[in-house]
N, C-alpha and C positions, 0 to 999 in steps of 0.2 A: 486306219481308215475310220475306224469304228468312233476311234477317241474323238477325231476331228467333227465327227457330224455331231457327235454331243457339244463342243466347244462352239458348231456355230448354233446348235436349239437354243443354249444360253445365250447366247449372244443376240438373236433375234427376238428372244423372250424378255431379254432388259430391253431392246430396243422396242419392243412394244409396250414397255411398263413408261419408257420415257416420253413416247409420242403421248400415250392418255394420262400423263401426269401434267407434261407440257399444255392438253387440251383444258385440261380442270382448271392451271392457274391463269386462261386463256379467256376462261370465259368466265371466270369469277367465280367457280365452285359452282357456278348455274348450268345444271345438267341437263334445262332444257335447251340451252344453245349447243351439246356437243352433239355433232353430228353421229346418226345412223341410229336414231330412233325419232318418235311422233311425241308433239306435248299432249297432254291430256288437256282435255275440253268436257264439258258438260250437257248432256243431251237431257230430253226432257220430252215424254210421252204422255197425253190425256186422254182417258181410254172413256169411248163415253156407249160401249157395248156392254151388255150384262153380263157379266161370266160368275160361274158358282164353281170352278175347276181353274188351279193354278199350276202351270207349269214350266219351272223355269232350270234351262240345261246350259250350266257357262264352265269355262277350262280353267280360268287364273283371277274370276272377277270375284270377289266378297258379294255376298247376296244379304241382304236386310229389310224385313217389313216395318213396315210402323202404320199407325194410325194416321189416315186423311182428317186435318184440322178444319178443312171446305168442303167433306163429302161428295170429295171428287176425287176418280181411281185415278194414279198417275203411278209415271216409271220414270224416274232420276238415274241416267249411268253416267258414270266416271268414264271416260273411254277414251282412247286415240284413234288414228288412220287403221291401224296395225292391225288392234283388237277394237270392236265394234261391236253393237246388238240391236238386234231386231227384235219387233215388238210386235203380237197381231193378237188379233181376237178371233178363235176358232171353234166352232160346236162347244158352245158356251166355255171354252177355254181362255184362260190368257195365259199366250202363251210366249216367254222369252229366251232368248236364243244369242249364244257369244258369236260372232264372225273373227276368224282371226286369219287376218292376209299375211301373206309375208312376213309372217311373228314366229322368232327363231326364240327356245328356254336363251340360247347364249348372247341375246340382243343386249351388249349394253348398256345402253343407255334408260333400256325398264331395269334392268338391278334398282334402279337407284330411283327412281320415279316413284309415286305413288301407285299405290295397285288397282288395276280397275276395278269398279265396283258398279253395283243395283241396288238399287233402293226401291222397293214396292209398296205406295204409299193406297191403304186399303180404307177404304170409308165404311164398308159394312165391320159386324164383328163374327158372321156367321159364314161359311163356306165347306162344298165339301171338300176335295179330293187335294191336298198338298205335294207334288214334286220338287225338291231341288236336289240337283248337282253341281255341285262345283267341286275340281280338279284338285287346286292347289288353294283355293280363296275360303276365308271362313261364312260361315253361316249362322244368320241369327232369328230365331224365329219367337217374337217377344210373347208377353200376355197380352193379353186383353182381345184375343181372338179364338175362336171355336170354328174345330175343320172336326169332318168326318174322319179323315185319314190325313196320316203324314208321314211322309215317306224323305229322308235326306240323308244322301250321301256325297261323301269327300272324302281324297285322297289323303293330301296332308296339311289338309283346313281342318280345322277346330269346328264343331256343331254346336250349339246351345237352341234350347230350345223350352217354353214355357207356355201357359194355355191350356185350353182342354183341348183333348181329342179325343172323340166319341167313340171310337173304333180303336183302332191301331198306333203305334206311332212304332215307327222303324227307323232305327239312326246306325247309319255304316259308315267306318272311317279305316284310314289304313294307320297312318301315321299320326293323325290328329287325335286332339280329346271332345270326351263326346262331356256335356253337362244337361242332364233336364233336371229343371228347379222352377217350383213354383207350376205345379200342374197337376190333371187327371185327365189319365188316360182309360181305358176299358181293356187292351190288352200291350205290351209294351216288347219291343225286342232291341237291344242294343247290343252294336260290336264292333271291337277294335282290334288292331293289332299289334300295335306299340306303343299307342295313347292310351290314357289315363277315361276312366269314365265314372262320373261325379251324380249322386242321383241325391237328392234333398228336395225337401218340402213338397211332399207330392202322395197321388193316392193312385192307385190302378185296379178298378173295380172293386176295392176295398166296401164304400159307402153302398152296393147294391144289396140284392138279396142275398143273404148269408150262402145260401148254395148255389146258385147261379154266379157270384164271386169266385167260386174256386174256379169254376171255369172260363168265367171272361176276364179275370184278372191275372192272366198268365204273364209274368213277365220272366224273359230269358236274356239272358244278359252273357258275351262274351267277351274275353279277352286275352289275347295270346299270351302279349307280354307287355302289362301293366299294373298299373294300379286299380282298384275297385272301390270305392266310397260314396258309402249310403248313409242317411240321416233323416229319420223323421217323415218316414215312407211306409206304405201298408198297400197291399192289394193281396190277389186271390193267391197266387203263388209264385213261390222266386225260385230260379233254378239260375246258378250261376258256374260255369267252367272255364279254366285256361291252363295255359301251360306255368309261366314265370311271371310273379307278380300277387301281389298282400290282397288281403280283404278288409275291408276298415268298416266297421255297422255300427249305428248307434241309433236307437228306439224305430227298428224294422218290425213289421209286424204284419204275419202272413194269415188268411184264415185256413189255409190248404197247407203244402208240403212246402217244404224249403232246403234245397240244393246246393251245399257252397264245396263247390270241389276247386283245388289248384294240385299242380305237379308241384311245385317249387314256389314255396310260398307260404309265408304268415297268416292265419284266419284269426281275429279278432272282433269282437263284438260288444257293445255296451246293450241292456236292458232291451232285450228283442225278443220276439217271443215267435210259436207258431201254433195258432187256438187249435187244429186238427189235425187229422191226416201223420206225416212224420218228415222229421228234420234227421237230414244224412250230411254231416261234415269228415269230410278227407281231401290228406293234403301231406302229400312224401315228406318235403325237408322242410317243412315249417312247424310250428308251434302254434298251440289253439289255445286261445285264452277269451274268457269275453263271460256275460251271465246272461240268464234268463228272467221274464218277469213270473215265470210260473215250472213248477216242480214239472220233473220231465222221468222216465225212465233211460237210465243210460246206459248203453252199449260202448264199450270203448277198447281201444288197444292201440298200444305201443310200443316199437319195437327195442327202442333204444331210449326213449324220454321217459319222464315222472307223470305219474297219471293223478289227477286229484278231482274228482265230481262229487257233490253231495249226493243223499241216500232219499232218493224222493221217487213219488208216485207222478205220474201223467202219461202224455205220448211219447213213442218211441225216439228214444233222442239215439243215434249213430255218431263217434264219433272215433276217426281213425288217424294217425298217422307213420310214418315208420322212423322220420330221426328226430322228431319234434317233440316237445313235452304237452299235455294236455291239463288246463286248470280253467273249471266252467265254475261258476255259483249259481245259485238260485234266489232273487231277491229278498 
């Protein structure tokens, strides 16, 4: 009895592979004519209320700023019947919002369509308070704008993000990779957990007061199980932890303490330095290699690997792991 219900799943499963193969060479590979989904259309909002707070909360759309070429706010979405958005202006908010009727993940005929999307087209360059969520869509928040705060997360969308942010920026993802490039921040938190997160060209309370730096340049950076890659970045302090997954640095530069802990994982470093306070590096089954721009004293141990530090004066450099080899330089 058992074999035969198998014999007809198969059997029902080609004949659904033949009915939507039949439909594809039916309507010419044009996916908007098969039935049991919506075409996308384009919608088009001119918001002509003041808002200084952005907030925009969507499931499966890509969300993007840009710059108003006619100094006028406007919202461009991509959208069908199915998934839809709403647009209002609220206690100086703007504020946008996905509608999804009747919109199944297994619709389909969206497999194959293009993905809904937002485009927030901003005529100032100044604002405070930044919200986005999106589910499954990416996010891109370019330069040429300056927010008090930025807060953006996504499930297994991609974030990037670029500009200043006077305060905070907050980037949460699950599956996606997080990139901020080309920015300063005042304090910084990112986390992933099985994307990759990219940090280049950028400062995080570095350029303030030397001792007000250590404090408002905190940045903490997570990730479970990814990659880590920084370049050409400085702020007040870096504290980075995860379970699985490399460290890759090249010309980082803290004026406080500096944190690079992984379970299972590679730490690597080119010409990074940390002008005070103290740097702690540990990491079980990887290997630490990388230099500094300035003499450090070194604490190190090794359970099973080669150890090799130069014999120098400075701040306290830690530097642990248990099956990894350990080789720092000093420039």
């Amino acid at each position: 009895m058992k074999k035969a219900w198998i014999i007809v799943a198969i059997v029902l499963t080609a004949l659904g592979a033949a009915i939507f193969t039949g439909a594809l060479f039916a309507s010419g590979f044009d996916f908007s004519r098969i039935p049991g989904g919506d075409q996308m259309t384009e919608r088009s909002w001119t918001i002509s209320e003041d808002f200084q707070d952005i907030d925009v909360r969507v499931r499966i759309s890509d969300v993007e700023f840009k710059a108003s070429e006619d100094d006028v706010s406007r919202v461009v979405a991509r959208e069908s019947e199915k998934v839809h958005h709403e647009v209002t202006v609220y206690n100086d908010t703007l504020k946008i919002e996905s509608v999804e009727e009747n919109w199944k993940w297994f619709d389909l005929r969206s497999l194959f369509q293009m993905t809904p999307s937002v485009t927030v087209y901003l005529p100032k360059e100044n604002y405070n308070k930044l919200f986005v969520s999106s589910t499954t869509g990416d996010i891109r928040i370019p330069g040429g704008f300056s927010f008090d705060e930025v807060k953006a997360e996504a499930s297994t969308g991609d974030v990037s993000v670029s500009g200043t942010i006077r305060t905070k920026l907050s980037v949460k993802t699950s599956t996606g990779d997080i990139t901020v490039k080309d920015f300063a921040a005042s304090n910084m938190e990112l986390s992933a957990s099985t994307g990759k997160i990219t940090v280049q060209s950028g400062t995080a309370g570095y350029d303030t007061n030397p001792i007000l730096s250590v404090i408002q340049g905190q940045v903490i950076i997570h990730v479970n199980t990814g990659t880590l890659r920084m370049e050409d970045f400085s702020c007040g302090s870096l504290e980075t932890r995860g379970n699985t997954g490399s460290i890759h640095m090249k010309n980082v530069v803290t004026r406080g303490d500096m944190v690079l802990e992984r379970s299972t994982g590679s730490i690597h470093f080119e010409s990074c330095d940390a002008e005070s306070g103290k740097i702690q590096i540990k990491t079980s089954t990887g290997s630490v290699r990388g230099s500094f721009k300035t003499g450090k004293t070194f604490v190190t141990q090794s359970s099973t690997g080669s150890v090799r530090v130069p014999d120098t004066d400075g701040i306290r450099c830690e530097i642990r792991t248990s099956t990894g080899s350990i080789d720092v330089t000093v420039e």
